[in-house]
C-alpha positions as CSV (number, residue, x, y, z in Angstrom):
1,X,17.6,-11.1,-57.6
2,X,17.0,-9.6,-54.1
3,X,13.8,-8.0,-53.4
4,X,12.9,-4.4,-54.0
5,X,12.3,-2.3,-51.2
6,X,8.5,-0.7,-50.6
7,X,8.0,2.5,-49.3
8,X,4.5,4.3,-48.8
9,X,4.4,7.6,-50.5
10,X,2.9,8.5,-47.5
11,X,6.0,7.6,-45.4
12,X,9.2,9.6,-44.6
13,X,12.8,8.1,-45.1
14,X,15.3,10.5,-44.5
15,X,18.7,10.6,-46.4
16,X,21.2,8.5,-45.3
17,X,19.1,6.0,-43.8
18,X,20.3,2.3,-44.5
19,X,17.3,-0.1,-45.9
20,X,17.5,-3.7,-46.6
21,X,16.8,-6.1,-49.2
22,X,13.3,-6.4,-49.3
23,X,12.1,-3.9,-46.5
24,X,8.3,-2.4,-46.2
25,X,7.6,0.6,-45.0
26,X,4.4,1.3,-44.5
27,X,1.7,4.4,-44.9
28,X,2.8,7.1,-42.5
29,X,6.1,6.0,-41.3
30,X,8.8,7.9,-40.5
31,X,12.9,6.6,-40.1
32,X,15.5,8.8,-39.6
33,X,18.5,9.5,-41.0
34,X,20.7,7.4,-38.9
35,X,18.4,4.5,-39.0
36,X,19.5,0.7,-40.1
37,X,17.1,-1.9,-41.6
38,X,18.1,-5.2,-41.9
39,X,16.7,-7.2,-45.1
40,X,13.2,-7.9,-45.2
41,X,11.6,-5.4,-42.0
42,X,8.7,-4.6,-42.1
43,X,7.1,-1.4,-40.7
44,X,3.1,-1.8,-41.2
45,X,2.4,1.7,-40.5
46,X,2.5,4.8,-38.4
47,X,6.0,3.9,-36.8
48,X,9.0,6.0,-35.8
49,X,12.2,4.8,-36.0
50,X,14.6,7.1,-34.8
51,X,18.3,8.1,-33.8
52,X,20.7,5.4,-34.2
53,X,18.3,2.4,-34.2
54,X,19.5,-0.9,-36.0
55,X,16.9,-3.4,-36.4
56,X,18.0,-7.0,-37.8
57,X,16.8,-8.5,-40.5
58,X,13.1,-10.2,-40.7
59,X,12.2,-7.8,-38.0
60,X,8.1,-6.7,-37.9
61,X,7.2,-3.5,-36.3
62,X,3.5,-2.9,-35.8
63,X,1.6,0.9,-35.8
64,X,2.2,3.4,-33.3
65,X,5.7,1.8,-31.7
66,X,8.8,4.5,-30.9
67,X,11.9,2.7,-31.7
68,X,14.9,4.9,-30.5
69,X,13.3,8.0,-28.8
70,X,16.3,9.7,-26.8
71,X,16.3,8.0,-23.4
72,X,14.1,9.3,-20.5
73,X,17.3,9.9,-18.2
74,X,17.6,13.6,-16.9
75,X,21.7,12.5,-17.1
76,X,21.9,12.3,-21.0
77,X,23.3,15.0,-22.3
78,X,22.8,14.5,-26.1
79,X,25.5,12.7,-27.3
80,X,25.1,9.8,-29.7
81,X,23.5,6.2,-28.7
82,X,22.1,3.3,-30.2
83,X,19.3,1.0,-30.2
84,X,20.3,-2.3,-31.4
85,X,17.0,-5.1,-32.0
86,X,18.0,-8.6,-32.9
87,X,16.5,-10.2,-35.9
88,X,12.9,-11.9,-36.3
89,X,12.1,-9.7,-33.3
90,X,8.2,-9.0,-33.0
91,X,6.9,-5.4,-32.3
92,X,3.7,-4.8,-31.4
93,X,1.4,-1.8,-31.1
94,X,2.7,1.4,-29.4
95,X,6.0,-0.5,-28.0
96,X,8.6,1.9,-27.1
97,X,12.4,0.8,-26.7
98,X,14.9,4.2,-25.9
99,X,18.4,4.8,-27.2
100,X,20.9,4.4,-24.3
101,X,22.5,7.4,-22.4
102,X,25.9,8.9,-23.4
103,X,26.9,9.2,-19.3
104,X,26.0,5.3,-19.1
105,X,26.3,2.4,-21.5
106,X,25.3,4.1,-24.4
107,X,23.3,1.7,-25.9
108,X,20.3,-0.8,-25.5
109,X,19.9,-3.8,-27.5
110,X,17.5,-6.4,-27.6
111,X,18.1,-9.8,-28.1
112,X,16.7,-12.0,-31.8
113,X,13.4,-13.7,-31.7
114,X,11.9,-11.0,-29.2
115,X,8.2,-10.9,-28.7
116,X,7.1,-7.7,-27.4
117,X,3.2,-7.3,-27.4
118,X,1.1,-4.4,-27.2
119,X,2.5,-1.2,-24.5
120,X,5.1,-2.9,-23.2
121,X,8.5,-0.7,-22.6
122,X,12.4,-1.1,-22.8
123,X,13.8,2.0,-21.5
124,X,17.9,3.2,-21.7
125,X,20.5,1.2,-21.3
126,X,19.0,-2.4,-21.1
127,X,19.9,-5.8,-22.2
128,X,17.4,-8.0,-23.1
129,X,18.4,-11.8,-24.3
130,X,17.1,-13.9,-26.9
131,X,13.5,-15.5,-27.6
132,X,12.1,-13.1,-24.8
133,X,8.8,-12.2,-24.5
134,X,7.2,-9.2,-22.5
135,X,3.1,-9.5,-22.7
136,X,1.2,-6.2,-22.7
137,X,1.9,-3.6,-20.7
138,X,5.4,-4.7,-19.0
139,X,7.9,-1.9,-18.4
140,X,11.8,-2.4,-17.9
141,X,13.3,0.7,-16.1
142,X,16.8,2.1,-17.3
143,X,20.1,-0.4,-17.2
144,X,18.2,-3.8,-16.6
145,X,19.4,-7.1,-17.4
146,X,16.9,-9.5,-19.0
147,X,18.3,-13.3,-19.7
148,X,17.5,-15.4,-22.7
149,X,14.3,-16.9,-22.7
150,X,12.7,-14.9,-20.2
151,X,8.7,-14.3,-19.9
152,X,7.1,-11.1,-18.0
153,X,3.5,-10.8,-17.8
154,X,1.2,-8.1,-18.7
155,X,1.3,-4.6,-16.8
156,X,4.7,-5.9,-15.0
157,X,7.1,-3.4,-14.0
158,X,10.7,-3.9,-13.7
159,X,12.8,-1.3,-11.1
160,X,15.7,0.2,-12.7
161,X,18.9,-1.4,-12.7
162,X,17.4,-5.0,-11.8
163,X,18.6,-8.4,-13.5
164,X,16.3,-11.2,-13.9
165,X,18.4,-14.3,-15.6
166,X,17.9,-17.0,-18.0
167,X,14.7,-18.7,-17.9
168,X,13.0,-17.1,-15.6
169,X,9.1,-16.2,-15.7
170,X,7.6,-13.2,-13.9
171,X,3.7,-12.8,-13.5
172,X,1.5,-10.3,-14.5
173,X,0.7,-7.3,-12.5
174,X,4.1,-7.8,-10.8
175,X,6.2,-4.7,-8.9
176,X,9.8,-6.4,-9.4
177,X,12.4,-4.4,-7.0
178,X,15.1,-7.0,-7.3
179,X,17.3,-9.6,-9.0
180,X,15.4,-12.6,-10.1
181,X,17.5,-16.1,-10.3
182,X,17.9,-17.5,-13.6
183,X,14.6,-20.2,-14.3
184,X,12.9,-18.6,-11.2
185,X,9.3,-18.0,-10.8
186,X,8.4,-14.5,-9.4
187,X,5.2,-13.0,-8.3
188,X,3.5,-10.1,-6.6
189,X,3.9,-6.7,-5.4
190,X,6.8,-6.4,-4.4
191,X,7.3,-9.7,-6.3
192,X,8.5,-12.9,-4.1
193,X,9.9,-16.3,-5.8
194,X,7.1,-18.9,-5.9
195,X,9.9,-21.6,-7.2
196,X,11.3,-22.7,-10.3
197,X,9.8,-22.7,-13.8
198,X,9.1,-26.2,-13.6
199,X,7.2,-25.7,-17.0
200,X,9.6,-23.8,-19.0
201,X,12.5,-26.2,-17.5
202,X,10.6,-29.3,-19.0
203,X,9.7,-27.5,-22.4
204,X,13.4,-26.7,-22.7
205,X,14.1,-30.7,-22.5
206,X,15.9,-30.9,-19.5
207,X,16.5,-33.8,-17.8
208,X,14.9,-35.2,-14.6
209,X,18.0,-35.6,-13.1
210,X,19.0,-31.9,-13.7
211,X,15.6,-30.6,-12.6
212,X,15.9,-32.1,-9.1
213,X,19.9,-31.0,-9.0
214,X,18.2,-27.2,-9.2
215,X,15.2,-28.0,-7.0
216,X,18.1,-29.0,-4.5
217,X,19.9,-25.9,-5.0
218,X,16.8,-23.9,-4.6
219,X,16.6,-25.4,-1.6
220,X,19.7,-25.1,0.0
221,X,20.5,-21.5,-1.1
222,X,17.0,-20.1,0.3
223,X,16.6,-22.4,3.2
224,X,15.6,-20.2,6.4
225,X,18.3,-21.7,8.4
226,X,21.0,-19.4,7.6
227,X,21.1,-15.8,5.7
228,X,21.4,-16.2,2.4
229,X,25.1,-15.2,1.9
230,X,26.1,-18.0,4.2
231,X,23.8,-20.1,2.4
232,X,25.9,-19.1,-1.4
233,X,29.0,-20.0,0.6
234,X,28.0,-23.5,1.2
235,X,26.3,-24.4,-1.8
236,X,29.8,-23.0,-3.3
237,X,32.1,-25.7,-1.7
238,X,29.9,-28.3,-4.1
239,X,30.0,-26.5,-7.1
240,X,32.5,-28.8,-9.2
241,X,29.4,-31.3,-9.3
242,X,27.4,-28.5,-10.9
243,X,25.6,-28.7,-14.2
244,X,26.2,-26.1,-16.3
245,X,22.1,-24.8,-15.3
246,X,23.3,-25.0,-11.6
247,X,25.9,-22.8,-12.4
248,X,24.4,-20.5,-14.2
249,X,22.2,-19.8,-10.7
250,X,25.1,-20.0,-8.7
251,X,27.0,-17.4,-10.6
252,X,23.9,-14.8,-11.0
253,X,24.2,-14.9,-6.8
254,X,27.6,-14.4,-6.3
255,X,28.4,-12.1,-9.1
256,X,25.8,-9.4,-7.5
257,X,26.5,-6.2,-6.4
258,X,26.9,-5.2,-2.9
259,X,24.0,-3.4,-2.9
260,X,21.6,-5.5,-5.0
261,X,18.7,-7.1,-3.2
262,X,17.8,-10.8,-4.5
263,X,13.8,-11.4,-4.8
264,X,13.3,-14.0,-2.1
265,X,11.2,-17.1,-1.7
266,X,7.7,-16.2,-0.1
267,X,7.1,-16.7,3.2
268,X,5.4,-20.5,3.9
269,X,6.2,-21.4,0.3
270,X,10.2,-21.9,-0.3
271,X,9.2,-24.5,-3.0
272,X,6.9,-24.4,-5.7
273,X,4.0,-27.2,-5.2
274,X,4.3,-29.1,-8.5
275,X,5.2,-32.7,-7.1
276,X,5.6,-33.8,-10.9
277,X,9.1,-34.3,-10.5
C-alpha cells in the first residue's frame, strides 16, 4: 500500500501541484501549482516551493528555505524555468536555490545526495553534481558549474559563471573569481590553489599510484617555468598514459573558455605540504 500523503491544515498546496507517495508537508507551507514532489519529501515547515520546482524523491526541506523563487537576473523576462533537486538531497534552514532564466539555460538543477546547510545559495542557471555539500553561508552566483563531490565552506562565495570540478574542496570565507581544477584545494580572498585534496582523494580509495600520477600533473601544469598554456600543451603530448582522474584535470583545462581565468597555485606553495604520500 503506498503511504498517504500529510498535509498541515495550516499549509497551502495549490491545484495542480504533483505530490508523491508518502510526502509531508508541514505547518505553514506553501507549493505552488506547478510544483513536483517526488515520494516521500518532506517539508518540516514554513517552506516555499515555487514555480516549476521538481524535487526527487526522499528529499528533506527544512523551515524558512525558497525553492524556485524567479531568478535574480535583470535579463529574465518571465518566461517559464525550472528548478530540478536530485533525490535524498538535504535542505537546510533559509536555503534559497532560483529557477533558471528564459534568455539563458533555463533551468538549474542540483545533483542527488546534496547537503546544503543553513543560508547557503544556488542562484539561476547552475549545475551542481552529486553528493555535494555547501556549509553555511556559501553563495553560487548565476551559470556556475559545481562537480560531483565537491565541498565549499561556510560564507564562501562563488563569482558568476565560474566552474569548480570534481572533487574539489574550497575553504570557508573564500572569494572564488575563477575555475577551480577537479580534486583541487582552494583558499582565500581572491582564493589561490593550496594543492590537491589529499584527504578526499584517499577517502575516495584511490590508489597510491594514482595519487602521485596527479601530484605529478599538478606539478607539471603549474610549474613557474612556463605560462600555464604552454604548460597544458606539454602535459597533453602524455596524455595516452593518463588515468581516467588525470584526465578528468586535463580536460577541465583545455576545455576552458577563452576568457576564463584558472585559480592558480599560491605563491611559495605550488604543492600542498602533506608528505603522506
Amino acid at each position: 500500500m503506498p503511504h498517504e500523503v500529510s498535509i498541515h491544515p495550516s499549509a497551502v498546496v495549490e491545484a495542480g501541484a504533483q505530490l508523491g507517495s508518502g510526502v509531508s508537508v508541514g505547518p505553514f507551507c506553501h507549493v505552488s501549482a506547478d510544483a513536483v514532489l517526488g515520494d516521500n519529501v518532506s517539508l518540516a515547515s514554513h517552506v516555499a516551493v515555487m514555480g516549476a520546482t521538481t524535487l526527487g524523491a526522499g528529499c528533506k526541506v527544512f523551515p524558512q528555505a525558497v525553492l524556485g523563487a524567479p531568478p535574480q537576473n535583470a535579463k529574465h523576462k518571465g518566461g517559464r524555468t525550472t528548478l530540478m533537486v536530485g533525490a535524498n538531497t538535504i535542505i537546510r534552514e533559509a536555503v534559497t536555490m532560483h529557477l533558471g532564466t528564459d534568455t539563458s539555460r533555463g533551468e538549474t538543477i542540483i545533483g542527488e545526495n546534496g547537503n546544503f546547510l543553513a543560508y547557503s545559495h544556488i542562484a539561476h542557471d547552475c549545475i551542481v553534481g552529486r553528493n555535494c555539500t555547501f556549509a553555511n553561508g556559501a553563495t553560487l552566483g548565476g551559470h556556475c558549474e559545481i562537480g560531483d563531490s565537491v565541498n565549499i565552506g561556510g560564507l564562501t562565495a562563488v563569482h558568476q559563471f565560474v566552474r569548480i570540478g570534481d572533487g574539489a574542496f574550497v575553504g570557508g570565507c573564500s572569494a572564488v573569481v575563477g575555475d577551480v581544477i577537479p580534486f583541487g584545494i582552494a583558499a582565500g580572498n581572491r582564493a589561490k590553489l593550496r594543492g590537491l585534496n589529499i584527504v578526499g582523494l584517499r577517502r575516495s580509495g584511490m590508489s597510491r599510484a594514482e595519487i602521485h600520477q596527479l601530484r605529478q600533473l599538478y606539478l607539471d601544469i603549474f610549474s613557474h617555468e612556463h605560462p600555464l598554456s604552454e604548460n597544458i600543451g606539454r602535459v597533453g603530448a602524455q596524455s595516452e598514459t593518463f588515468s581516467a582522474n588525470a584526465r578528468k584535470i586535463f580536460d577541465f583545462l583545455t576545455h576552458r573558455g577563452k576568457r576564463q581565468y584558472t585559480v592558480p597555485p599560491l605563491a611559495g606553495a605550488l604543492l600542498d605540504d602533506d608528505s603522506g604520500e
